[in-house]
Backbone as CSV, one residue per row, in Angstrom:
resi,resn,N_x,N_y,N_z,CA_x,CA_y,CA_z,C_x,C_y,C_z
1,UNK,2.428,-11.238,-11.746,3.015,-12.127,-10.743,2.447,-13.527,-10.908
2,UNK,3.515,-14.521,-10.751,2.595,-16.132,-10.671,2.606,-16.400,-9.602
3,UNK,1.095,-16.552,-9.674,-0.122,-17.060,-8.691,0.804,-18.201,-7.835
4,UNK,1.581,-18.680,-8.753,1.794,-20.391,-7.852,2.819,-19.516,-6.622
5,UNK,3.455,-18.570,-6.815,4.638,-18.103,-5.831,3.925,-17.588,-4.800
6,UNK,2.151,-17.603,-4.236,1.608,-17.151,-3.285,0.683,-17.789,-2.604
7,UNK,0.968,-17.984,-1.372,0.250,-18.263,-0.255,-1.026,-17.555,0.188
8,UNK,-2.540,-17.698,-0.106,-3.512,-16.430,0.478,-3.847,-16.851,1.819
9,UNK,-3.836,-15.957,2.931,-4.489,-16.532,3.965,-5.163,-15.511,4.769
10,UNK,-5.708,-15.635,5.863,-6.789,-14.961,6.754,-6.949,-15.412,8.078
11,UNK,-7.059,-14.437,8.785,-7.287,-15.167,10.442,-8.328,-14.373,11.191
12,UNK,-8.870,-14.875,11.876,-10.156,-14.547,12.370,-10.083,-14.831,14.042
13,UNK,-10.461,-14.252,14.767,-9.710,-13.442,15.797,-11.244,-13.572,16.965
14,UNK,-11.100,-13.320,18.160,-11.907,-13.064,19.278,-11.207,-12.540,20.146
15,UNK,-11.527,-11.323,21.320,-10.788,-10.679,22.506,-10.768,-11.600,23.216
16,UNK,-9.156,-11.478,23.733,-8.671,-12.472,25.133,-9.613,-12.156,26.104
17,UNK,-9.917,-13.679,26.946,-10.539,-13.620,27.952,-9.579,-13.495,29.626
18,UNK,-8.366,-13.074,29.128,-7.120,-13.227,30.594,-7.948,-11.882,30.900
19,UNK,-7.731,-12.543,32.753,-8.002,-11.064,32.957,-6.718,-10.120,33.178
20,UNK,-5.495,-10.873,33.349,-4.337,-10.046,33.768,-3.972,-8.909,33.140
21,UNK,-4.471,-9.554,31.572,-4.255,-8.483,30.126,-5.112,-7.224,30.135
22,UNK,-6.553,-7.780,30.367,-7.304,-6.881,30.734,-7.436,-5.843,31.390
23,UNK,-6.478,-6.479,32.451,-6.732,-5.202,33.622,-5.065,-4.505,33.143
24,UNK,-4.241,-4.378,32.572,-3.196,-4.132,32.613,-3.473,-3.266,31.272
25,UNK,-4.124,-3.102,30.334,-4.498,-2.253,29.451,-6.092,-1.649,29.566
26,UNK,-6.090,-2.188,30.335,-8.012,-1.424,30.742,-8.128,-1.446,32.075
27,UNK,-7.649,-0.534,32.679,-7.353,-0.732,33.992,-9.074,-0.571,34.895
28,UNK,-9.365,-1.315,35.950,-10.522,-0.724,36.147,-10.530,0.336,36.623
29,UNK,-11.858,1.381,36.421,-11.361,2.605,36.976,-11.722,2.805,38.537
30,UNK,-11.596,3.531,39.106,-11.988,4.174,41.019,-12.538,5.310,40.064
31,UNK,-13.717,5.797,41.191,-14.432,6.736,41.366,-13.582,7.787,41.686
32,UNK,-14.024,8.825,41.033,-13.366,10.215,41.956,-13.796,10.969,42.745
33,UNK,-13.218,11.532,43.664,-13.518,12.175,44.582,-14.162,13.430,44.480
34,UNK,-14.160,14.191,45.854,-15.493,15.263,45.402,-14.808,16.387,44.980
35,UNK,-13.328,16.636,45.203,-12.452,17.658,44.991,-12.437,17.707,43.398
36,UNK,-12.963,16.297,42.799,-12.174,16.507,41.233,-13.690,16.900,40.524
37,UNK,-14.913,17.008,41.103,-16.071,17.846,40.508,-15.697,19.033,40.081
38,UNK,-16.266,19.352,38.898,-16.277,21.004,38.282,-16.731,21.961,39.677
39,UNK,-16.178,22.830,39.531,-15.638,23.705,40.623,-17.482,24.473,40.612
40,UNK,-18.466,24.592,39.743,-19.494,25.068,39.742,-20.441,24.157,40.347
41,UNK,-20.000,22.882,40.943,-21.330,22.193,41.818,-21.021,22.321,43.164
42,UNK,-22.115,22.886,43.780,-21.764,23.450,44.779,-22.934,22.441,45.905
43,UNK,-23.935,21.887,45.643,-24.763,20.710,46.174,-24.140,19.601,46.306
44,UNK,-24.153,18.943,47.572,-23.027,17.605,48.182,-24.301,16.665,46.848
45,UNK,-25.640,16.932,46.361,-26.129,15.719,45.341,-25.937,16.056,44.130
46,UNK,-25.243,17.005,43.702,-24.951,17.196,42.350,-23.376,17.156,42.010
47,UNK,-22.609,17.195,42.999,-21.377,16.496,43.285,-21.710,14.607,43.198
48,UNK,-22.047,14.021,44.081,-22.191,12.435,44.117,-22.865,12.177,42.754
49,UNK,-23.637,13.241,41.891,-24.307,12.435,40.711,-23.097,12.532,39.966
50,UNK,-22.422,13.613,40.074,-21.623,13.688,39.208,-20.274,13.171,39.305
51,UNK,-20.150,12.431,40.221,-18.974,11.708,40.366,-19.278,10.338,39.642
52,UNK,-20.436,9.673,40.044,-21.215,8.630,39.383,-20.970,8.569,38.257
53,UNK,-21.590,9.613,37.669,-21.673,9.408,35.987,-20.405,9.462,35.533
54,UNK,-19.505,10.118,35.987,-18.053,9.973,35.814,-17.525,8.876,35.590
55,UNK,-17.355,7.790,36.731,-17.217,6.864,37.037,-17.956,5.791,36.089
56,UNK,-19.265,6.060,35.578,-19.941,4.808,34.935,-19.340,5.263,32.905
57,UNK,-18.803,6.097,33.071,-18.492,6.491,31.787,-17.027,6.088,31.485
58,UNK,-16.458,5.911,32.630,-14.761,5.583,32.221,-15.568,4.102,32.241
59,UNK,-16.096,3.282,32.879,-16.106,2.209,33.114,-16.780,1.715,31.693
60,UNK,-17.721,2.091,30.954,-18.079,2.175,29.793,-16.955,2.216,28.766
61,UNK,-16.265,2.921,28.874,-14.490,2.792,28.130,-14.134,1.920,28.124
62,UNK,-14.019,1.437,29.378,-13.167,0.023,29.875,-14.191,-1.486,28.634
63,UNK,-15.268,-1.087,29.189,-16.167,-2.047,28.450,-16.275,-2.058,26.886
64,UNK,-16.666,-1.184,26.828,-15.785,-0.903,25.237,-14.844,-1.517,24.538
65,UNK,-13.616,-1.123,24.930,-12.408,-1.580,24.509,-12.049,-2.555,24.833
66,UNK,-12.417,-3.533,25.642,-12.488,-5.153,25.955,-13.224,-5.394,24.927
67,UNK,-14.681,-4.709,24.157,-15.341,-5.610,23.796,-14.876,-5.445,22.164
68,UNK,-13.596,-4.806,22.169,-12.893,-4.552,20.559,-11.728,-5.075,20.712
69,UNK,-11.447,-5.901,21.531,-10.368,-6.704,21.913,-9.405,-7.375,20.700
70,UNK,-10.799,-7.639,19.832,-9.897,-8.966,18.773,-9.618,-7.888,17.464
71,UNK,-9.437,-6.690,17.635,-9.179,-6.029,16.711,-7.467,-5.092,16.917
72,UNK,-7.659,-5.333,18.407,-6.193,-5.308,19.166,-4.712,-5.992,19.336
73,UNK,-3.847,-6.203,18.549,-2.826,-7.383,18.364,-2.501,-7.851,19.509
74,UNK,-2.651,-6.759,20.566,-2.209,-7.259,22.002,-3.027,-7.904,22.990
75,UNK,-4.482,-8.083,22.354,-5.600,-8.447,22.890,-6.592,-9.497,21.825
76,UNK,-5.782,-9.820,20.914,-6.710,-10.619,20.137,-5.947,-11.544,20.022
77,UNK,-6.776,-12.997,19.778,-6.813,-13.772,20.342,-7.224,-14.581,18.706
78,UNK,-6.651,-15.743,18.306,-6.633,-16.357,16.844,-7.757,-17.438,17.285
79,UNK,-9.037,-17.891,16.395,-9.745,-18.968,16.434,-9.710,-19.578,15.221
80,UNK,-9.394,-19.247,14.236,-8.970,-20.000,13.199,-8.034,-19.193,12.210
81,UNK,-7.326,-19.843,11.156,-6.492,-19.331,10.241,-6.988,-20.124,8.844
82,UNK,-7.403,-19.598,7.384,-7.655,-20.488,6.587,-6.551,-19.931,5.687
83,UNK,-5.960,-20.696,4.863,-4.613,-20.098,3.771,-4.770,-21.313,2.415
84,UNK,-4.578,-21.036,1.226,-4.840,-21.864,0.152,-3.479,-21.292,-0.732
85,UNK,-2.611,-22.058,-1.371,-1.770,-22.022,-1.890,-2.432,-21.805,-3.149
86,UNK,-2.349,-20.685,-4.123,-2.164,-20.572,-5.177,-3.615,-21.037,-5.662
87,UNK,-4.248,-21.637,-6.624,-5.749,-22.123,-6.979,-6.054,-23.224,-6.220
88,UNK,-5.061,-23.717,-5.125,-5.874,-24.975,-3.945,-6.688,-24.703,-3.157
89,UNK,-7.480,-25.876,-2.717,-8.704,-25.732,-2.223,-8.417,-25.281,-0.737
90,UNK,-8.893,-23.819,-0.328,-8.513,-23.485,1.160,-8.747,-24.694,2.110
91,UNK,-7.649,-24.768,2.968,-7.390,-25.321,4.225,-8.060,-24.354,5.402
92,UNK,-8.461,-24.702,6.459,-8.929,-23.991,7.345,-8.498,-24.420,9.069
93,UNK,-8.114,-24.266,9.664,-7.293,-24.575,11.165,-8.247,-24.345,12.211
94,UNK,-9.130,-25.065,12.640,-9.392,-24.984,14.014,-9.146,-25.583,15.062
95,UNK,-9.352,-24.908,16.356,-9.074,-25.932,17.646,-8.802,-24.939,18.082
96,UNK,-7.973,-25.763,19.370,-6.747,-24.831,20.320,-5.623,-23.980,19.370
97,UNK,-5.511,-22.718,19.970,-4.631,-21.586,19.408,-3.589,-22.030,19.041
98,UNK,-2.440,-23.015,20.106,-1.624,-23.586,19.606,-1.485,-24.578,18.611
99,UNK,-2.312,-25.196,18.113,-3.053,-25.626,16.759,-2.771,-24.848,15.812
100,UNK,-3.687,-24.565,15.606,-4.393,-23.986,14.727,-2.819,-22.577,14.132
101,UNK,-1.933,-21.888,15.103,-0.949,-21.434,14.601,0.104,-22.904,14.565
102,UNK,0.062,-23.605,14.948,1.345,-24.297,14.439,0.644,-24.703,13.093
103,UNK,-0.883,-25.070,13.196,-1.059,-26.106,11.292,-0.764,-24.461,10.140
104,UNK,-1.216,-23.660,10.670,-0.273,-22.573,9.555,0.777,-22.319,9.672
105,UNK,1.889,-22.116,10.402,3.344,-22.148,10.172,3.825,-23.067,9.764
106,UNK,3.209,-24.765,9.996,3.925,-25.260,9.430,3.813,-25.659,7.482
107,UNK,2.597,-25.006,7.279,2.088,-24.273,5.503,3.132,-23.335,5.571
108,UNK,3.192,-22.179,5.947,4.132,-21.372,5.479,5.590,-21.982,5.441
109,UNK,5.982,-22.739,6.501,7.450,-22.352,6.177,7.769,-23.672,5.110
110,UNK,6.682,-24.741,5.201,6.851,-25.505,3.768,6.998,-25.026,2.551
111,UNK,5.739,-24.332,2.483,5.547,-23.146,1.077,7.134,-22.236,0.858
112,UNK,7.659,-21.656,2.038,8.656,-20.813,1.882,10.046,-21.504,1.376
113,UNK,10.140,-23.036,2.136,11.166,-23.570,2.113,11.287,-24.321,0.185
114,UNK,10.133,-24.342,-0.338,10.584,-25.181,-1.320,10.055,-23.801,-3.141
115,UNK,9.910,-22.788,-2.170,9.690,-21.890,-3.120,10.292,-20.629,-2.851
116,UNK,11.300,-20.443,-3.685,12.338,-19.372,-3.195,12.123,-17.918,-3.410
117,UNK,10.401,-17.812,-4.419,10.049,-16.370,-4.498,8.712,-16.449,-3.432
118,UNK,8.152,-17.234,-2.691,7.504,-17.653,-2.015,6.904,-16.251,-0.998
119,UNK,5.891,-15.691,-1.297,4.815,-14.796,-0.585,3.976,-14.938,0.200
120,UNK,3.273,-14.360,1.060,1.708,-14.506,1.024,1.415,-13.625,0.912
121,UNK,-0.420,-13.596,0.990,-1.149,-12.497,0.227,-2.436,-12.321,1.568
122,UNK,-3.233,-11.500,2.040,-4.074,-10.993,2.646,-4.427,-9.630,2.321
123,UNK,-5.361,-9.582,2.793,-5.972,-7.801,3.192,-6.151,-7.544,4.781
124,UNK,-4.894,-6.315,4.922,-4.503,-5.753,5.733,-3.466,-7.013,6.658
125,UNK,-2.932,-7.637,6.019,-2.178,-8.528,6.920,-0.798,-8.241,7.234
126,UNK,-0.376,-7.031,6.662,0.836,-6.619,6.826,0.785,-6.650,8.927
127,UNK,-0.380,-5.038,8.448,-0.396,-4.627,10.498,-1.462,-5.254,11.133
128,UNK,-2.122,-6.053,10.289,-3.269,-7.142,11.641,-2.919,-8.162,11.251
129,UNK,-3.119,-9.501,10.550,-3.155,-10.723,10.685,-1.308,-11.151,10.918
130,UNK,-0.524,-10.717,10.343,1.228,-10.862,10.643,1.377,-10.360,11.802
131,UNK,0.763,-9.401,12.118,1.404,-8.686,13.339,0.705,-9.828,14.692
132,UNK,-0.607,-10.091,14.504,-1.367,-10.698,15.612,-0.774,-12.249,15.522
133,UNK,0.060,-12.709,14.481,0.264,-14.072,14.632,1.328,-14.179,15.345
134,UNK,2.348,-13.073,14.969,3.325,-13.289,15.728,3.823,-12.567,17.339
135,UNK,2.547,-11.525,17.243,2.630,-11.462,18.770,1.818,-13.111,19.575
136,UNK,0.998,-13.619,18.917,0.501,-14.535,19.954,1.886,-15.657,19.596
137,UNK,2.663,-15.631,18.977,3.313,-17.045,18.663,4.824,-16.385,19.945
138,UNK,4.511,-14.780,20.223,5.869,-14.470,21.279,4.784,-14.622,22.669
139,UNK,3.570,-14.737,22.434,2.860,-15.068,24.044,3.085,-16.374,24.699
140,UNK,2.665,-17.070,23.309,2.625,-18.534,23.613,3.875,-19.223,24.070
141,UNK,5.117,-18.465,23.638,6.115,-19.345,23.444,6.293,-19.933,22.765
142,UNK,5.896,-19.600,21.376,6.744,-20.490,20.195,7.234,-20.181,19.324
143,UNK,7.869,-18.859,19.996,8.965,-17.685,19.161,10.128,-18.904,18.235
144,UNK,10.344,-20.269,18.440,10.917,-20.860,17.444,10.706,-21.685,16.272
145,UNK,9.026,-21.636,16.054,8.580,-22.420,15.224,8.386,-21.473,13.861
146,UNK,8.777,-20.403,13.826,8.261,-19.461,12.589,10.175,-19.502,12.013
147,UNK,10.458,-20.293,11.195,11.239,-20.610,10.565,11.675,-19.724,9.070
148,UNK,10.422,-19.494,8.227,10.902,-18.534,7.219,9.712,-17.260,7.178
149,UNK,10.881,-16.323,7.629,10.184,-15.061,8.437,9.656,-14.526,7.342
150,UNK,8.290,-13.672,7.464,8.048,-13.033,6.419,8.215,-11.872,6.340
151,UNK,8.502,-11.122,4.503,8.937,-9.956,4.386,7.906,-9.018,4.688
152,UNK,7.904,-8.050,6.110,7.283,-7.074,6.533,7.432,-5.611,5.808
153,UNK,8.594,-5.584,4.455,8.474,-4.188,4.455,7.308,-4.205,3.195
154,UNK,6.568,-2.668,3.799,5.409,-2.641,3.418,5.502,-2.292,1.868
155,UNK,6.950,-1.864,1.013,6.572,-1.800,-1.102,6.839,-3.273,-1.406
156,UNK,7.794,-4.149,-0.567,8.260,-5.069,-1.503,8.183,-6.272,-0.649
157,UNK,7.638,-6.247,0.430,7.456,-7.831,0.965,6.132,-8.245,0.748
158,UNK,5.497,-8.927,1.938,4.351,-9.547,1.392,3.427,-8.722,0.891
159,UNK,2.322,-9.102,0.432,1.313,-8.810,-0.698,-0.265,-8.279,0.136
160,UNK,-0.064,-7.427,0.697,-1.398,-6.556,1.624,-2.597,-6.372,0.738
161,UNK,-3.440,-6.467,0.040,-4.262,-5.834,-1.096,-4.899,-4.847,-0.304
162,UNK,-4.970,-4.518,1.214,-5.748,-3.417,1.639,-4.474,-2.279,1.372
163,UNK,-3.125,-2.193,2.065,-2.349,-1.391,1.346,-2.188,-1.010,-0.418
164,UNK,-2.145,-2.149,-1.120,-2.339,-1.776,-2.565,-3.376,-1.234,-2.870
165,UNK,-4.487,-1.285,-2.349,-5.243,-0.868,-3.028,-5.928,0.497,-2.739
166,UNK,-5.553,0.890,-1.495,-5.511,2.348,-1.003,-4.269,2.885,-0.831
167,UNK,-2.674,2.665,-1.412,-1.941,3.353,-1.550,-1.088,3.402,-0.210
168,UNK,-1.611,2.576,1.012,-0.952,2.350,2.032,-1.748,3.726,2.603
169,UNK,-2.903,3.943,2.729,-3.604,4.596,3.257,-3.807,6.092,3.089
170,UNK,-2.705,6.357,1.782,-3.452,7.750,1.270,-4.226,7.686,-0.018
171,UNK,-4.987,8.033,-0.333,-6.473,7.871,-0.735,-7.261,9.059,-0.789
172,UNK,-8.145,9.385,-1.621,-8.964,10.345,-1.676,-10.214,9.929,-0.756
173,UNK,-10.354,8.956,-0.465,-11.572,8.393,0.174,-11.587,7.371,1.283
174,UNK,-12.107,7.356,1.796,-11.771,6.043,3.152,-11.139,4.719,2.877
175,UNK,-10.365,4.058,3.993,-10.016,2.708,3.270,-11.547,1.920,3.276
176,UNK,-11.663,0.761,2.534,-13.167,0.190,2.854,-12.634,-1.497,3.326
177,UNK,-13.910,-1.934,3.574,-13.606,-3.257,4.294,-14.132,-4.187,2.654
178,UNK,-12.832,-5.443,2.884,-12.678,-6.546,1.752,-13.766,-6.529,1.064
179,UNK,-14.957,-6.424,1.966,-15.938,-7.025,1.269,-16.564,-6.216,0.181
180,UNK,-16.459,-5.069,0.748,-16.730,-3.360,-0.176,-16.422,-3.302,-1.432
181,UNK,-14.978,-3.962,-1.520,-14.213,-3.776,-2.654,-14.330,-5.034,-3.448
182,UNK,-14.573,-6.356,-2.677,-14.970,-7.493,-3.187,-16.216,-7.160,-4.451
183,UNK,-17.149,-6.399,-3.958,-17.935,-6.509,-4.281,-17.786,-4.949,-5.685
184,UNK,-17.403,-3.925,-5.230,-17.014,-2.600,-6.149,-16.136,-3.936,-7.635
185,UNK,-15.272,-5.049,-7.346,-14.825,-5.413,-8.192,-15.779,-6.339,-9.087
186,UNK,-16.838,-6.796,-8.394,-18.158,-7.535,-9.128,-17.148,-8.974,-8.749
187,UNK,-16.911,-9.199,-7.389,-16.214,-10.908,-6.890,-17.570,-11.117,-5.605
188,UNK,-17.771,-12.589,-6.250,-18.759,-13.060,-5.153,-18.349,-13.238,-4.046
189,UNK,-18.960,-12.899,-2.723,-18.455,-13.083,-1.607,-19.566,-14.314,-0.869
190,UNK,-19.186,-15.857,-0.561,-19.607,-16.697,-0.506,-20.367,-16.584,1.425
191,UNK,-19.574,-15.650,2.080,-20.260,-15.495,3.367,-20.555,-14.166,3.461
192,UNK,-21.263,-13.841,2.923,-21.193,-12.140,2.776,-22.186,-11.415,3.757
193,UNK,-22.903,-11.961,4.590,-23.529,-11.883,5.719,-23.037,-11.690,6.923
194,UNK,-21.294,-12.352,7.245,-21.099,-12.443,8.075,-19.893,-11.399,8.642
195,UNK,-19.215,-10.862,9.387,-18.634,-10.397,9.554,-17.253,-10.707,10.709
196,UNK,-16.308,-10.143,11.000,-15.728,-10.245,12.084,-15.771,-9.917,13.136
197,UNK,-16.806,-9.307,13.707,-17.881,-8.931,14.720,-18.492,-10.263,15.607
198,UNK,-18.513,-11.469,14.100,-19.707,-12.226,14.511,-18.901,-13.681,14.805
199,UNK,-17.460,-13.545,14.577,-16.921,-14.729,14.975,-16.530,-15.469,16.178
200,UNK,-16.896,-14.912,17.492,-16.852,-15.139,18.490,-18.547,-16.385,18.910
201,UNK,-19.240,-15.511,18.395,-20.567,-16.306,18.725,-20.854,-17.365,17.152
202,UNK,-19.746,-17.573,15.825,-20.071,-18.443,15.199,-19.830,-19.816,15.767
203,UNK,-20.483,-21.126,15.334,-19.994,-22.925,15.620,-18.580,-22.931,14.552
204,UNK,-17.965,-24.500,14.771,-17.174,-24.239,14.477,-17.036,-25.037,12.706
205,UNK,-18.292,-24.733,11.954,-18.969,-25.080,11.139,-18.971,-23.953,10.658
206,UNK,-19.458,-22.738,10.960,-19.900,-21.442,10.103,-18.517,-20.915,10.359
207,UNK,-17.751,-21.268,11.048,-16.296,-20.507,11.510,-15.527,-20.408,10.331
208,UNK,-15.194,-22.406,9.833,-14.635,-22.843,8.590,-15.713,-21.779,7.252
209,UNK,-16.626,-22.215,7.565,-17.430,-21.501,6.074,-16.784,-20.087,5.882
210,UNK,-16.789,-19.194,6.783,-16.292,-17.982,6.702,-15.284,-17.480,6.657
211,UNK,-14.149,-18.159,7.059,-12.714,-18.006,6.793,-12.234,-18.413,5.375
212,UNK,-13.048,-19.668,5.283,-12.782,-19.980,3.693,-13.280,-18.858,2.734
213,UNK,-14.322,-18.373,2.887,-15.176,-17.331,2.239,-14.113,-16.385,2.255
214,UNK,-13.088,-16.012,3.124,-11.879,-14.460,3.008,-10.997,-14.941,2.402
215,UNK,-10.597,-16.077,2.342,-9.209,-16.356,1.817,-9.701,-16.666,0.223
216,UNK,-10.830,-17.213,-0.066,-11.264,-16.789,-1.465,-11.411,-15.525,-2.323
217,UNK,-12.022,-14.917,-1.361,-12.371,-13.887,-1.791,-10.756,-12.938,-1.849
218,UNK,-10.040,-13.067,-1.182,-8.739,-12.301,-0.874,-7.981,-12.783,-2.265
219,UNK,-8.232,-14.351,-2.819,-7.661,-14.644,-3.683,-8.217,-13.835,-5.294
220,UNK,-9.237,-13.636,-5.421,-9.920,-13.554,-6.286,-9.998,-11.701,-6.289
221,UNK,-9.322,-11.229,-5.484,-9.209,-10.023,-5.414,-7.633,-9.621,-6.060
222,UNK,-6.560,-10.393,-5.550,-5.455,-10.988,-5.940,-5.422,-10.781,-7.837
223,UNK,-6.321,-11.176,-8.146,-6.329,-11.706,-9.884,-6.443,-10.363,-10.135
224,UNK,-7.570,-9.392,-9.705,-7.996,-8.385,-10.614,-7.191,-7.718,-10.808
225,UNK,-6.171,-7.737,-9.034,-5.044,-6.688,-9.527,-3.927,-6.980,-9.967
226,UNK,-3.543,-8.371,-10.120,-3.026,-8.803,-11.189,-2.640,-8.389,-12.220
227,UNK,-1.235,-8.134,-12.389,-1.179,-7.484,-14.243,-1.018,-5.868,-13.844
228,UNK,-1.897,-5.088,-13.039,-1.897,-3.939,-12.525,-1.114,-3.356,-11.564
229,UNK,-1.593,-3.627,-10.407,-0.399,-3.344,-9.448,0.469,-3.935,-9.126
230,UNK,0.446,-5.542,-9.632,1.195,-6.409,-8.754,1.916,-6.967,-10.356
């Protein structure tokens, strides 16, 4: 495949802070009552402990899954997008959400509009980074700025390397994370310390460093399989 017909990009994500969302997929929980104790506690204090712990364990759920928010399309939330056309030097988008997705749509649908075999390329961006851009671009309201739609079917539209390279998830062995395989391929990974765990509490200095660091590395993953799968 030529390199020049592809767009690489990456987005890096934090859980929404709405609470409306929150509570509407993590509902808080109520305590239960003494009727819904296992029928073997028969002590009014081994009933109340055990309603407690009940109660602090759904609520632990709740906490939980807020705090995996940005791994959720319906709960994650874009802080930057970096994308590099072909061997150019990655671009990186920060700011406000509405930013930062309009300065990449308006890369893509340039890229799309003046290149008629025109791709992009990520790992796992088929069902997280495509899927999360364009649910936040139907939150935001700017279901009209995504002009040249991209091809979602998963043999022949855009270019997933986490699907290629585990077969779209059947595999003898676990899928692994970019960096796993970055590295199984002997490709330097320039932030390799950092993770997507850690982008909520990065400045917006180590933010750029690290997004650039995926969309390189995504590129350079791109080459090996080059010639092979692609």
């Amino acid at each position: 495949m030529d390199i020049t017909d592809v767009l690489f990009f990456d987005i890096e994500t934090v859980g929404t802070k709405d609470e409306n969302i929150i509570d509407l997929l993590f509902p808080v929980p109520t305590r239960k009552g003494a009727e819904s104790a296992p029928k073997n506690y028969k002590k009014e204090e081994a009933i109340l402990s055990w309603i407690e712990k009940d109660y602090e364990k759904e609520l632990s759920k709740r906490e939980s899954a807020t705090r995996r928010g940005a791994l959720d399309i319906d709960t994650a939330v874009i802080r930057s997008i970096g994308w590099a056309v072909a061997e150019e030097e990655p671009v990186v988008a920060i700011g406000s959400e509405k930013e930062v997705i309009s300065d990449f749509v308006e890369a893509w649908n340039n890229f799309s509009l003046r290149n008629q075999n025109a791709v992009s390329c990520g790992f796992n961006s088929i069902n997280y980074d495509w899927a999360v851009i364009m649910r936040r671009l139907s939150i935001l309201g700017l279901n009209k700025w995504l002009l040249s739609k991209p091809n979602l079917n998963r043999w022949s539209g855009e270019i997933d390397l986490m699907n290629i390279a585990w077969n779209f998830g059947y595999s003898a062995g676990s899928i692994k994370p970019m960096k796993t395989l970055a590295r199984i391929l002997s490709i330097e990974v320039p932030a390799l310390d950092v993770s997507g765990a850690d982008v909520a509490d990065l400045s917006d200095e180590e933010l750029v460093f690290y997004n650039r660091s995926d969309v390189i590395v995504t590129r350079e993953i791109f080459k090996k399989f080059n010639g092979i799968y692609l």
